[in-house]
C-alpha positions as CSV (number, residue, x, y, z in Angstrom):
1,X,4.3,-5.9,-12.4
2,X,3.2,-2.4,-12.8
3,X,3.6,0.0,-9.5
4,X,-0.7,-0.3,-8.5
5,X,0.3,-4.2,-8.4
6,X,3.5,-3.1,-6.5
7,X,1.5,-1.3,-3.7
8,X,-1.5,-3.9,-3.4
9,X,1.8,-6.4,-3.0
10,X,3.1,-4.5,-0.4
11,X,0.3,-3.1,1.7
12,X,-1.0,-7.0,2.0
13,X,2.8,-8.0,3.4
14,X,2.7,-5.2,5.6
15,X,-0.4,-5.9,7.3
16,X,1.0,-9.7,7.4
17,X,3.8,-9.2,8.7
18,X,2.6,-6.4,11.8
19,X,0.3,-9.6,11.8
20,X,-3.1,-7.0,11.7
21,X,-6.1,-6.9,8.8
22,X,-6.9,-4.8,6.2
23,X,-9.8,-3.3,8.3
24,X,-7.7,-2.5,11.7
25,X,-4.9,-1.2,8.6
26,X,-7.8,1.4,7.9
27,X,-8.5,2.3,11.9
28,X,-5.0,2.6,12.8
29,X,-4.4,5.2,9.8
30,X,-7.3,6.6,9.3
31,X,-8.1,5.6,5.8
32,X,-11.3,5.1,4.4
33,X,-12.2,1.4,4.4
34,X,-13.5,1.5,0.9
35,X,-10.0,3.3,0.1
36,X,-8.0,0.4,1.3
37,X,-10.4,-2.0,0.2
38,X,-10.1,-0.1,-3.9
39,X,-6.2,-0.4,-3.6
40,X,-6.1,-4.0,-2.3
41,X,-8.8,-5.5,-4.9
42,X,-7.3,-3.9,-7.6
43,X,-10.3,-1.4,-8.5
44,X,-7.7,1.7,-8.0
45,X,-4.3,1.3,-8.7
46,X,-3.2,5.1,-8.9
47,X,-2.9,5.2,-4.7
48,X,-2.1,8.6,-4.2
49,X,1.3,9.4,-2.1
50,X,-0.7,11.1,0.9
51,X,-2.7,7.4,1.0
52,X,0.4,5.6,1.3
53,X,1.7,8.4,3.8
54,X,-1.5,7.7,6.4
55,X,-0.8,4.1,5.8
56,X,2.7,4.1,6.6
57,X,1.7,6.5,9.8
58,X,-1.0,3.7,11.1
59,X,2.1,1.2,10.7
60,X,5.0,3.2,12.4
61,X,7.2,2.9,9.1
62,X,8.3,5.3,6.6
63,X,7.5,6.4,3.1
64,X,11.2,5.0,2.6
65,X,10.6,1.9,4.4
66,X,7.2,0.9,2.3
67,X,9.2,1.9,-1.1
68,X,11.7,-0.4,0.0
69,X,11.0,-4.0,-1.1
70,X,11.9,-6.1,-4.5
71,X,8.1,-5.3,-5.1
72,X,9.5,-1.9,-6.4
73,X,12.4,-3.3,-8.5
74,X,12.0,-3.6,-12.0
75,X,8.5,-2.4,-12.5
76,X,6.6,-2.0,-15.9
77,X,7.5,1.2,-17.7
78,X,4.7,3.2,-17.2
79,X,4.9,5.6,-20.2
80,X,5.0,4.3,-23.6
């Protein structure tokens, strides 16, 4: 798995688990739907830090508390 998988993992069992959807995700943090819907799909995978920021703001968690999931354990080397 390779960290833009990692993120699109984790944003999906975020929203799960606060039991909320991709588009209230995107009201409650003030991030562009088509932002969200890029990461989610796949189309971006390079989510930028100040995305994941607003995104953990509009879930009432942490940078710390997103980062922290197997999802982020033993990722593809990025640089080869």
């Amino acid at each position: 798995m390779n960290i833009g998988d990692a993120v699109r993992e984790r944003i999906i069992e975020l929203c799960r688990e606060s039991n909320i959807s991709i588009n209230k995700l995107c009201t409650m943090s003030g991030v562009t739907q088509s932002t969200v819907n890029n990461i989610v799909s796949g189309r971006n995978n390079s989510a930028t830090v100040s995305t994941i920021k607003k995104l953990c703001d509009g879930l009432g968690i942490s940078i710390e508390d997103f980062f922290h999931s197997e999802l982020f354990r033993n990722l593809e080397q990025e640089v080869k």
